[in-house]
N, C-alpha and C positions, 0 to 999 in steps of 0.2 A: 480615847477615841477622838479623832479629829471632828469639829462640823464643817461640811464641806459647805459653805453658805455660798457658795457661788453656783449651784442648783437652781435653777430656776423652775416656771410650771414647765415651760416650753425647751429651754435652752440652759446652757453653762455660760456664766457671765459673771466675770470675776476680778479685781485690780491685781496688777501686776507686782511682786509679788508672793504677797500675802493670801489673799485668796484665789489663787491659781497661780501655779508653778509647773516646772517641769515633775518631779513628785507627787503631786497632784493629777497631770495630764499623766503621766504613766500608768497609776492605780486605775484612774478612767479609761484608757487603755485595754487595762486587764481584766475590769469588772465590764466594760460592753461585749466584751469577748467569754467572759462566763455568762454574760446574760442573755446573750443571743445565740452563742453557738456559732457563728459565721466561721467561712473555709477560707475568703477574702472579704477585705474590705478597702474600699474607696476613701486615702485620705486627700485633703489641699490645704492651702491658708492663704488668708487676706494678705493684705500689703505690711499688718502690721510689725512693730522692729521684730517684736518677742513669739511671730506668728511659726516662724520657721524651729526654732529650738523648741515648742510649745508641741508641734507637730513632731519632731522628731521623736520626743520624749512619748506621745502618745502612740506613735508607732511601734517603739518598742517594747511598750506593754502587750502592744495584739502581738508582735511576732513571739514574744515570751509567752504567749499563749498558743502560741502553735497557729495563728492565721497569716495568711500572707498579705500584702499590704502593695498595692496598685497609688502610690504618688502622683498625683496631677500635676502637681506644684502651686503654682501660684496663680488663686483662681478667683472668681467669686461663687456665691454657695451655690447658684443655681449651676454653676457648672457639677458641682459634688452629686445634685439631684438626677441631672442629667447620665453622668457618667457611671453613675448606680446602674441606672434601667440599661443603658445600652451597650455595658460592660455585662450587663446579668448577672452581677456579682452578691452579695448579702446585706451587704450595708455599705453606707458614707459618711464619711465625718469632714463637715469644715472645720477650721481652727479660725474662728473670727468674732470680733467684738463689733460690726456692721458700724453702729455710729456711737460709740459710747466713745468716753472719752481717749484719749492716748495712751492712757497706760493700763487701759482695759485690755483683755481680751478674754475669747467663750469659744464655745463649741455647742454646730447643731450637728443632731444626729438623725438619719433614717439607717431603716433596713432594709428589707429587699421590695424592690420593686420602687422605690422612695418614697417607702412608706412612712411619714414623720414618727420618732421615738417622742412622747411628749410625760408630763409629769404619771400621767393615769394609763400610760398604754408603755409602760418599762424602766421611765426616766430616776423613779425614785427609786426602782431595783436596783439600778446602776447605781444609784448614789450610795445605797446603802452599803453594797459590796466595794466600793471605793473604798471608803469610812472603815469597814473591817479589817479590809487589805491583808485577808486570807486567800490566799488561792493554789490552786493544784498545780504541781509541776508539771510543765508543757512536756507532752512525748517526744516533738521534734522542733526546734525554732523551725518560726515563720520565715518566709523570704519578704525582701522589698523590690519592686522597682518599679522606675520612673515609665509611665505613660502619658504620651500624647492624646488627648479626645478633640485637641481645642476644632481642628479642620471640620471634624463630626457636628460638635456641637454647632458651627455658624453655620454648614449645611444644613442641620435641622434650623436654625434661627430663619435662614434665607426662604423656608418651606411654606414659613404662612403667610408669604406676602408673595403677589403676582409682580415678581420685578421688570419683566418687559413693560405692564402701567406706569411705574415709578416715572415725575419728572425731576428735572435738575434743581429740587429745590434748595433751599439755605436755611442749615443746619448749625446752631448752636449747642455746641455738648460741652460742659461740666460734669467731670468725673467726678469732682473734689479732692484731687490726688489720691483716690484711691484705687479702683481695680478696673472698672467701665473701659477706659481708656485704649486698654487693650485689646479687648473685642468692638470698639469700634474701626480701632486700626484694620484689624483682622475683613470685617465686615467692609468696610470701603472700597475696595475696589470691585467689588460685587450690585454699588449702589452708584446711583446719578447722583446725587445726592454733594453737595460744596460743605464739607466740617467745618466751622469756626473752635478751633478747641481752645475751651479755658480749662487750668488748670489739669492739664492731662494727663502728665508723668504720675506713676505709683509714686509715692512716699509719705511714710509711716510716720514721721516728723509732723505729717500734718501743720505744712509751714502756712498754709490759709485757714484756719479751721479746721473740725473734726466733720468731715462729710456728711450732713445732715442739711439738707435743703428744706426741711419742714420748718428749721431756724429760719425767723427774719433776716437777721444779718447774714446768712448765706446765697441769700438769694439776688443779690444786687451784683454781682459779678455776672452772674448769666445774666439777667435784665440790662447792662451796659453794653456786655457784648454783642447782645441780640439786636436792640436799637444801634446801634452805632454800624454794624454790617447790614443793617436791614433784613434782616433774615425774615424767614417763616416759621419757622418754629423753634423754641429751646426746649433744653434735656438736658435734667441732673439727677447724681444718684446719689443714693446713700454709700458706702465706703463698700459693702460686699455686692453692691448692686442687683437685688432684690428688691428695692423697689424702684421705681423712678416719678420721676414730675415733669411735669409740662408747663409751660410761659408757651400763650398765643405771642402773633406778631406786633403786638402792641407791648408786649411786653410784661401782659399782667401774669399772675401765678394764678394755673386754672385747678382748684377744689380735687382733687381724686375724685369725690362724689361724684360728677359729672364723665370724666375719664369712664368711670364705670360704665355708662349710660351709651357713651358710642360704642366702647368696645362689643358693649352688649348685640349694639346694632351689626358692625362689623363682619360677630359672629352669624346674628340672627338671617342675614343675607346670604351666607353662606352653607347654613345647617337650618333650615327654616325647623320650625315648631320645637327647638330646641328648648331643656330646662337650661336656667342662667342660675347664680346663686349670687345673692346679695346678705349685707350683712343690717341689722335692724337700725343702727343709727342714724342714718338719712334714706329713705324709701320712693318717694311720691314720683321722682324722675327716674329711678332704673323701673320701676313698675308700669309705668308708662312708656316706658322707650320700650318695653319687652312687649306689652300688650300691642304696641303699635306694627312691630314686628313679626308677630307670630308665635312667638314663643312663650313661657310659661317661667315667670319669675318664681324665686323657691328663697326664704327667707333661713340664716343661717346664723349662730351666732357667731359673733366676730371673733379670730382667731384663728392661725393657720390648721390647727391639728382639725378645729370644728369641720371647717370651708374642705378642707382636703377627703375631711372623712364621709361629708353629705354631698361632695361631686361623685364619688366613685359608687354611693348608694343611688341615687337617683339617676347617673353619667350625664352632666353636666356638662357641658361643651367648654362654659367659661365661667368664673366666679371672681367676683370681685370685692376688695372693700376700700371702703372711702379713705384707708390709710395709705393708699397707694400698694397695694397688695395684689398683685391679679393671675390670677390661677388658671389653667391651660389643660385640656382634658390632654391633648397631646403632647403634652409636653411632661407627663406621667402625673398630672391631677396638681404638679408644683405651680411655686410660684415664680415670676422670673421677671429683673426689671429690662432687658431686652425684647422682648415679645412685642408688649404693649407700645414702643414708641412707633416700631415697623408698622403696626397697623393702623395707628393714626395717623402716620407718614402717608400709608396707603389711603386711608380714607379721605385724604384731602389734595393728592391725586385724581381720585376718583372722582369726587363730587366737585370738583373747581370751586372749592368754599375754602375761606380761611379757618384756619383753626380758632378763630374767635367768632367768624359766621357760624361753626359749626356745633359750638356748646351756646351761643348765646341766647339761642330762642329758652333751651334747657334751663340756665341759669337763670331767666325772667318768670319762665311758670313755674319754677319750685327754688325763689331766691333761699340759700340755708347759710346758718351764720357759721358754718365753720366750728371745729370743734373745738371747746372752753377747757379750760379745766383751773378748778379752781383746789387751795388746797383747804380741807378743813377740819374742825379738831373729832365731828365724829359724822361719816358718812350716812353713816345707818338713820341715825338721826334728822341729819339734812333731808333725805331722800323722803323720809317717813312724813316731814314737813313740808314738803313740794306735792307730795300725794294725797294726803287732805287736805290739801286748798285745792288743788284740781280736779279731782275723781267726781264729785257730784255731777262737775258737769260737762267729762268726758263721754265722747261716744266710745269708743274703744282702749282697752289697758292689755299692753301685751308685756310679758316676761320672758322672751326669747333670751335677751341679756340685759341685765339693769330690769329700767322699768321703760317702756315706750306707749307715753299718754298723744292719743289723738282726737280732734274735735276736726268740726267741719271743712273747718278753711286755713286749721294749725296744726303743727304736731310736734314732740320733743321726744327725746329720749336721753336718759339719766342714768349713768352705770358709774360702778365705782373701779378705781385700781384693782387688780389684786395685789398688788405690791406695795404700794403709799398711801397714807389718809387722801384720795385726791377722787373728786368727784370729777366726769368727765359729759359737759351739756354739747348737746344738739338740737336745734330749732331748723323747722324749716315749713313755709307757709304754701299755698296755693295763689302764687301769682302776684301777693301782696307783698312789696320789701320793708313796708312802712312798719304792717302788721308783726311779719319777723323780728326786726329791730325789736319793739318796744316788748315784745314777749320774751324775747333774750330778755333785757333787761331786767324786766318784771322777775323773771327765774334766778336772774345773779342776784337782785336785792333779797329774793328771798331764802337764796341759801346762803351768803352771807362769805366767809373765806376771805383767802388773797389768792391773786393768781400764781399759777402753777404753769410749767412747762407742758 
């Protein structure tokens, strides 16, 4: 029996290949298709080289199974999300490795309605019936063909912002050669809006890096382009662009944490007494931007399957997490890295504030250090040692995820990988940056490591 180690909790992610092939993608193919029973399904792929024969191979495991198979083509995932619900077909599948390395590539899966397949809610059944690669002979092959949604989709994109407000502002976008590039084309003549595009065109070669702007060194190409055009705002994505980042006009990289906070606002002005959902690693500013607004912050752990599963429990208008992840009641409970830039676009429109006017008050009353991670040789351990020197003289200990210790005027939160020895800190203080600092510190000397990505 094979181990399909390219199983993850959440997703398939695997090097090219060894642990994922066309072999692989086919059996995947034919075990989502025994495991959910679908009549169709929604396939696409990334920009990357090996995304198109990876998808082909997986397609013809579903139509060996008797489903018919709706091709996007070349998309990013929130397009597969999207094309799920307004197709009303049974499920989606992307073929994409979003920012892993180059000769990665994975597959996320929903079912109907986009609702995420994850390790506890199908993902291991799938694996396992992969792994067997026993299956029933199909009564009739499936059909394939190629569908258009993209027109659909930036109609729905264009839907949650008021475009007669929009003015002619200056727009920096980094794709990172990977998929963005082509729904902002799309979207452009729709908007006032001036592109400066770095890095625009698809390619898989990944001839500037692997699209992850969460990297240091990825981010200084949008930060060049921005000052040097003098723009208003930048915007870059990760490779299936699902999530995105912001640089105010100054050029600094503004926290996801904070992003959360206006979005929240965004919404709250628009759906008053709304629930929001946030994730427990950084709290004190989306808790306050929601109290301030009206509505009713709802605490979630972080993770898409969690976030997706506790908006559509409570219906959640918007849900956020500090990783650049932000989730849209309308936009079927997904997450999508187009949504969020339109409406900070719009909200800085709206309010004649810069987008460093606009997170900066945020940033001063809840200065947060940004998330750590260090690696080390036993987490359980670390953590156990961070919590008796703290706890006596905590006010509150939550276990939402990890562990999140808070005192008056401080708080952190400590969670570990599920995947590597790697502990991951967050600090973040009431108003004090000094205070922050030297608590970071205090926390690294005493768990001890090296750093980690």
């Amino acid at each position: 029996m094979d181990s399909f180690s390219c199983f993850k909790a959440y997703d398939v992610r695997g090097r090219i290949p060894d642990q994922l092939n066309e072999d692989i993608a086919y059996r995947i193919g034919r075990a989502y298709a025994a495991f959910l029973q679908p009549k169709t399904v929604v396939v696409g792929y990334d920009i990357r080289l090996s995304s198109q024969s990876i998808c082909g191979a997986l397609s013809n495991g579903l139509m060996d199974s008797g489903v018919n198979v709706f091709n996007i083509g070349l998309c990013g995932t929130e397009e597969i999300y999207f094309a799920t619900s307004h197709l009303e077909v049974d499920g989606g599948i992307a073929v994409t490795a979003s920012h892993n390395p180059k000769d990665y590539n994975g597959m996320k899966f929903v079912r109907e309605d986009s609702k995420p397949i994850s390790a506890d809610t199908g993902l291991n059944v799938i694996k396992l019936l992969a792994e067997r690669n026993v299956f029933a002979v199909g009564a009739q092959r499936g059909s394939v063909q190629s569908v258009d949604v993209k027109a659909d989709y930036v109609k729905h994109l264009l839907g949650y912002v008021d475009v007669k407000a929009l003015k002619p502002l200056k727009v920096v976008c980094n794709a990172g050669n990977g998929g963005a590039g082509r729904i902002i084309d799309l979207l452009e003549p729709h908007l006032p809006f001036k592109f400066t595009k770095v890095f625009h065109q698809p390619d898989g070669d990944f001839p500037n890096g692997v699209p992850n702007p969460l990297l240091e060194e990825n981010r200084q190409p949008t930060v060049d382009a921005l000052l040097k055009e003098n723009a208003d705002v930048g915007i870059a994505w990760d490779g299936d662009f699902d999530r995105c980042f912001l640089f105010d006009e100054k050029g600094r990289f503004i926290e996801g944490y904070y992003i959360v906070g206006l979005l929240a606002e965004s919404f709250l002005k628009k759906n008053p007494g709304s629930n929001i959902i946030h994730d427990p690693r950084l709290v004190w500013n989306t808790q306050a931007v929601v109290k301030e607004f009206g509505g009713n912050a709802v605490q979630c752990k972080s993770g898409h399957a969690f976030i997706k599963e506790m908006m559509r429990k409570v219906d959640a208008v918007y849900g956020g997490e500090m990783s650049a992840h932000h989730y849209f009641r309308d936009f079927f409970y997904c997450d999508s890295g187009m949504v969020p830039w339109l409406l900070v676009l719009e909200l800085i429109c709206q309010s004649g504030k810069t987008l460093s006017q606009l997170v900066e008050e945020c940033i001063a009353r809840f200065p947060a250090s940004g998330e750590i991670n260090r690696t080390v040789s036993d987490a359980r351990t670390v953590i156990d040692k961070v919590l008796t020197h703290y706890m006596p003289a905590a006010l509150d200990i939550d276990y939402t995820d990890g562990v999140s210790v808070s005192f008056a005027d401080w708080r952190f939160n400590l969670r570990m990988s599920n995947t590597e020895p790697v502990i991951r800190l967050n600090v973040e203080s009431r108003g004090n940056i000094r205070l922050m600092q030297q608590k970071t510190a205090e926390l690294l000397a005493l768990m001890g490591g090296t750093p980690a990505h």
